[in-house]
N, C-alpha and C positions, 0 to 999 in steps of 0.2 A: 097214337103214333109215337114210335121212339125216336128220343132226341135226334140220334142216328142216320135215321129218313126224313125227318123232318129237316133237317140241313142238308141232306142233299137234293130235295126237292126246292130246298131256297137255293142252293147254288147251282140247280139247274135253269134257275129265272134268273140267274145273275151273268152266268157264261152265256145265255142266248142273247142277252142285252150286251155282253160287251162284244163278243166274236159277232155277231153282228155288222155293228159300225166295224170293227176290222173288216171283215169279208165288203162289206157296201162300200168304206173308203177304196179301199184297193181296187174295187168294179168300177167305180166314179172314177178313179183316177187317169186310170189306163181308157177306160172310154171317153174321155172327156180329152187324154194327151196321147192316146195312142204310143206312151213312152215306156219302156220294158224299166229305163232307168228309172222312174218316177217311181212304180211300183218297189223294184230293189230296196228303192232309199226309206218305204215306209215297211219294209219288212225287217230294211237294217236298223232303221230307227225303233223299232219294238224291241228288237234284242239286244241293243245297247244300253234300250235305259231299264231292262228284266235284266239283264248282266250288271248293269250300277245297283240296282236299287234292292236286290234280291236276300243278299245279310241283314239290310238295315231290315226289312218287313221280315224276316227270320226274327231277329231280336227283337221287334214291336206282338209280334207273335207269341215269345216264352217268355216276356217281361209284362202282357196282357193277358185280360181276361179273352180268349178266344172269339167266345160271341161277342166281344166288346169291339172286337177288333173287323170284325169281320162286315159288321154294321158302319163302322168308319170307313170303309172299304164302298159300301155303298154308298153311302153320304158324297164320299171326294169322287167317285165317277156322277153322280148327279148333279153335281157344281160344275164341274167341268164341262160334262156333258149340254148344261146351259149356257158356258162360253164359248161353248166352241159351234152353237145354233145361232149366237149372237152378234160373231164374228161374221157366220158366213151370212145371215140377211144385212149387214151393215156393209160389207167390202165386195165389190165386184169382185174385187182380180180374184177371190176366192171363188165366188157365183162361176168366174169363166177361167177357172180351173188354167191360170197363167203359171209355169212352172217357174218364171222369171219374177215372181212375184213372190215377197218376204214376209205378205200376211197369206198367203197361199199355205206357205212351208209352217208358220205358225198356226195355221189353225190345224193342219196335220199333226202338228208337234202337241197338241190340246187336245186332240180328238185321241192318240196314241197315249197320252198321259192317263185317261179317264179310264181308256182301256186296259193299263198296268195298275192302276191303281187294284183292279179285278185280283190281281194276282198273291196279294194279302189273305184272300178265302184260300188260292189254291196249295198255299203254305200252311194254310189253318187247319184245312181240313185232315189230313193225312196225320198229323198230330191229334185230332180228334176220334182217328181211329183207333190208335191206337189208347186212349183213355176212355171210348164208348164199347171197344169190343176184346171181347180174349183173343187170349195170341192164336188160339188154335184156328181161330174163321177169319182171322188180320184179312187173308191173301183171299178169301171168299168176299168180304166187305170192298177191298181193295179194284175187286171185280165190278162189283157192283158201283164205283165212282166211276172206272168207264163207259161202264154200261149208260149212266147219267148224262157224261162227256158225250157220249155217242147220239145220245137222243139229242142235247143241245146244239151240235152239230148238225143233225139233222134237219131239225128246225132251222137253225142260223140260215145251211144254207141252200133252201129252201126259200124263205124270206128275204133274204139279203137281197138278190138278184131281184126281186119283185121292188124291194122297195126303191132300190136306185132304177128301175127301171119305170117306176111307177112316179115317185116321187122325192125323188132325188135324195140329196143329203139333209133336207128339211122333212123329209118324212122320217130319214133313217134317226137324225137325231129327236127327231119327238116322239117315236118310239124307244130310246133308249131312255129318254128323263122319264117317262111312265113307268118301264118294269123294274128302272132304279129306285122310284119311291117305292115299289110294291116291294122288293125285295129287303130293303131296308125296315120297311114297317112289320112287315113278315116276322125279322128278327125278334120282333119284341114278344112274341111270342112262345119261343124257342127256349127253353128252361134247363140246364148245364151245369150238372154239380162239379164244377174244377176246383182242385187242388189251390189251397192256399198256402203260398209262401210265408213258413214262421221269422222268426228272427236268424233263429240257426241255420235256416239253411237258405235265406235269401241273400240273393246274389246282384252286384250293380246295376241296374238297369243299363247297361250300355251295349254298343252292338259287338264287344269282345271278340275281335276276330280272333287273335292271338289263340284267346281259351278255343274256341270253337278248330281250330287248327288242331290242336293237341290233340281234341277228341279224334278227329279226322284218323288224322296219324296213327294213334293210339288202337282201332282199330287195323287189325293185320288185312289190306287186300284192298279196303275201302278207298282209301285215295285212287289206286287205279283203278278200282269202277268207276271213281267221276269223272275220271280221264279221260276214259271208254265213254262214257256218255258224251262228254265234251268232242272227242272228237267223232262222234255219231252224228252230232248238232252239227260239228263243221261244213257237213258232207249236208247232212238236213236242209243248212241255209240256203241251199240250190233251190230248193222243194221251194221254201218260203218267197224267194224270190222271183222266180219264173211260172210256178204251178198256173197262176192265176192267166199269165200272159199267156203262154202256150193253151191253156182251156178255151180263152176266149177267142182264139185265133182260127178254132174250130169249129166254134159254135155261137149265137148268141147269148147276150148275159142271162137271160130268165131260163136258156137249156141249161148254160153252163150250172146255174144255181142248182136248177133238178137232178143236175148229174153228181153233183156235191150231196145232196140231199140223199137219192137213194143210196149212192155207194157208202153214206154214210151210216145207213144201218150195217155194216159191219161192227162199226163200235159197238152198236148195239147187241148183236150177236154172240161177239167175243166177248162184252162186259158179263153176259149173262152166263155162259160158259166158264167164264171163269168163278164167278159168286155160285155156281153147283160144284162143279170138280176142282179148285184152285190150281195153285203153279204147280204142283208136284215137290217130291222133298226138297229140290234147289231149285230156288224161284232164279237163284246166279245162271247157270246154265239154261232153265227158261228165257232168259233176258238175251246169252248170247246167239241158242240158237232162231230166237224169231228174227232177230237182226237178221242172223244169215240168212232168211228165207227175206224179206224185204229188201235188203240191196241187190239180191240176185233178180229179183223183179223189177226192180228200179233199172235196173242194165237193160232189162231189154222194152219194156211197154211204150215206149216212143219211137218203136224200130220202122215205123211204119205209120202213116199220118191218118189215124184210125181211132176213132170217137169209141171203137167198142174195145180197143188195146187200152186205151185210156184208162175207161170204163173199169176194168178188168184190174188194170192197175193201178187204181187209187182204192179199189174196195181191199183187195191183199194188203196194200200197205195200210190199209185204216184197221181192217179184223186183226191185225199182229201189232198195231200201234197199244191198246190197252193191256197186254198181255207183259211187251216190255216196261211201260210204267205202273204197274201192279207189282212188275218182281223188285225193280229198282224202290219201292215203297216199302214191300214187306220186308225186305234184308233189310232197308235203314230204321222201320218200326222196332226191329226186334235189336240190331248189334246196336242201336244209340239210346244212350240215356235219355227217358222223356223230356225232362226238363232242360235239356239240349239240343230235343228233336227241329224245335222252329229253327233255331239258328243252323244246325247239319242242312234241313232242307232247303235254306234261303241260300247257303254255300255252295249246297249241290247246284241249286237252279244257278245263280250265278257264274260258277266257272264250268256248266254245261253248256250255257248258251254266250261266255265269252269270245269263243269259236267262230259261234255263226255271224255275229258283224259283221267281221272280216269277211266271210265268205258272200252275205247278201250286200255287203257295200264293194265287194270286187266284182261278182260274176255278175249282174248287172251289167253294168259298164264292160267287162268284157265279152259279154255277149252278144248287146248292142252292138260292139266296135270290131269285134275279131271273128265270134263264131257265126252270127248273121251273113257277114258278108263272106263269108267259108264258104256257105252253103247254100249264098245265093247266084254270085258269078265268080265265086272263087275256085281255087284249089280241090277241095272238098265236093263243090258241084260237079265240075268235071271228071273228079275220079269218081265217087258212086250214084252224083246226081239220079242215075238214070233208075235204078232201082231204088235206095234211098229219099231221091226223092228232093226237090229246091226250093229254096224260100226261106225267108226268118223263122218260117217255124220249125224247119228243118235246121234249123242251129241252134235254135234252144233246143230238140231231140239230142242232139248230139252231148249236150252239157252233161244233161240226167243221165246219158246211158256212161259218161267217164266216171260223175258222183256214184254209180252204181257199183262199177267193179273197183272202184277205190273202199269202197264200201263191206264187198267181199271178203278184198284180202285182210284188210282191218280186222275182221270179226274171226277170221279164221288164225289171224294169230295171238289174238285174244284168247280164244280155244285153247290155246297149246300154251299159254302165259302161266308163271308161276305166282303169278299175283291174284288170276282167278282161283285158283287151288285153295289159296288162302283165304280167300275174302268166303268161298265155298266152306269153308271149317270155320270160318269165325262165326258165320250163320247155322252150323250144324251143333255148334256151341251155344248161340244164344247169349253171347256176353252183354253185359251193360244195361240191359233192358230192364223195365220194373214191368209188374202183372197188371194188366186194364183193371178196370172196374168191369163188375161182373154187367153184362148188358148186351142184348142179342145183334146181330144184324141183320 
């Protein structure tokens, strides 16, 4: 097996362990407090501390040995993953899910830790694409990590709903400290001939935002792609926030999990689709046009309180979910210098997902307080109640279908920006980039 597959077959055991406990806390949470806020708060608390922490694990990434790093990465969610099983057999107010409760929020805040810690592989690896594979199959290998994404997904959630349904957050976290050691001991297996830093050209170990800016900049077009992404995220944190409340509102958790589960082979199908045909000569306008076909969906698949609208609308936005992070991968493999790649990537994820805080710690809260009650004996019931349709679920509908056509016009003047033109010719150029080592995908 090439090194290649072989880490992405470990980080397929590593994202189904930690999106997991994500998907299982979020089911426990909301069924245990029936709180739309509750949920919010741990999708905003995920992307607050992936928006803090995302430079530094950039720089622990290009100032480490990759496999070295990525194994520390399993280690710190196994530990964690033991505090935070330890926590909840010791405290009630955790066991009875009290939102008034300050070990509740801490063992959330521990459980969410274990889960970011995950996110160290998914800065590692993209930089190992491009040192394991040539430029010319980048966007074919790059297919194939969602292809991976898609199956762990699938699994996740598939599982997830079984296990909080089955056996609560002590099943969910004793399945996560097991595939943690598995995927950690995995690693030692794993054999990676990386580049070693001489005297000449080794650089501070520090997280150098500064340098890492200039690079940014330094490329023509790139900044406003991460902006583009960041505000894609903005409109996303809706998704993160609500997805789970409005699912469960229609179905029970072990459906809901099944319905996660199959619609999740879309990742699978588009990861594979793409590892055969890739993005095409611009992975750029690959990126903005599957957007556009996603938010335009996003606008309407809650029009109607319909389990197979749902259905229909999470598998489109999951098959077009691998295709925009494949293209957003191969442009930053090819215009950034390797040994700068971790820290670009830990930048991008940071001020991508800086966005969505805001948005899963606001819409939350106004959802619960403004559009719920819109659409249950408000303003909103009484005008389209009738076909539309009444109730809290029908006001988180109404959320998704504004995130949508906000979503639209964004991409469409994206389209017509002269910042994609260029970031489009910086990638037709190929600047900055060094040649992989010769090695297949």
């Amino acid at each position: 097996m090439q090194p290649f597959h072989h880490l992405l077959a470990n980080n397929l055991v590593a994202n189904i362990t930690n999106f997991t406990v994500w998907f299982a806390l979020t089911f426990w949470t909301f069924l245990e407090t029936q709180s739309v806020f509750a949920t919010g708060m741990i999708a905003g608390i995920y992307l607050v501390l992936t928006a803090m922490l995302g430079i530094w694990f950039g720089s622990l990434v290009d100032h480490h040995r990759k496999r070295s790093m990525m194994m520390v990465s399993s280690i710190a969610s196994l530990i964690l993953y033991g505090v935070a099983l330890a926590g909840y057999l010791l405290d009630p107010d955790i066991r009875n899910a009290d939102v008034r409760s300050v070990t509740l929020w801490l063992f959330i805040l521990v459980s969410m830790f274990a889960v970011i810690a995950g996110n160290i592989r998914m800065i590692a690896l993209p930089t190992l694409v491009t040192l394991l594979v040539p430029e010319s199959r980048r966007d074919k290998a790059n297919g194939l990590v969602g292809m991976v994404s898609g199956i762990g997904f699938l699994t996740t959630s598939a599982i997830s709903g079984f296990l909080v349904a089955w056996g609560g957050m002590v099943a969910t976290l004793g399945f996560a400290i097991v595939l943690s050691l598995i995927a950690a001991i995995d690693l030692l297996f794993v054999h990676i001939d990386e580049p070693r830093e001489t005297e000449e050209n080794a650089e501070p170990r520090r997280i150098d935002l500064a340098g890492t800016f200039r690079i940014v900049l330094g490329i023509p077009g790139l900044f406003a792609l991460i902006l583009f992404s960041a505000f894609n995220n903005l409109l996303g944190g809706v998704f993160m926030a609500l997805m789970d409340a409005y699912g469960l509102s229609l179905m029970k958790v072990e459906a809901w999990g099944l319905l996660w589960a199959v619609t999740s082979s879309a990742f699978i199908l588009s990861g594979a689709l793409i590892s055969r045909t890739g993005l095409g000569a611009n992975p750029v306008r690959t990126l903005l046009l599957v957007n556009l076909v996603t938010w335009a969906v996003a606008a309407v698949f809650t029009i109607q309180s319909s389990i197979i609208l749902l259905a229909i609308g999470c598998f489109i936005w999951m098959f077009f979910g691998p295709y925009a992070e494949a293209a957003e991968q191969t442009t930053l493999q090819k215009v950034v210098p390797f040994e700068r790649q971790g820290r670009v990537f830990g930048f991008a994820q940071s001020v991508e997902l800086a966005a969505s805080p805001l948005t899963a710690f606001l819409i939350a809260p106004l959802t619960q307080f403004v559009f719920v009650p819109f659409m249950t004996d408000g303003v909103g019931a009484r005008a389209i109640g009738d076909w539309y349709g009444r109730g809290p679920e029908r006001g988180i509908a109404v959320v998704f279908t504004i995130a949508g056509l906000l979503g639209v016009a964004l991409t469409i003047i994206a389209l017509r920006s002269r910042s994609y033109r260029k970031i489009s010719a910086a990638y037709a150029a190929g600047n900055g980039n060094v040649e992989a080592a010769p090695a297949a995908a």
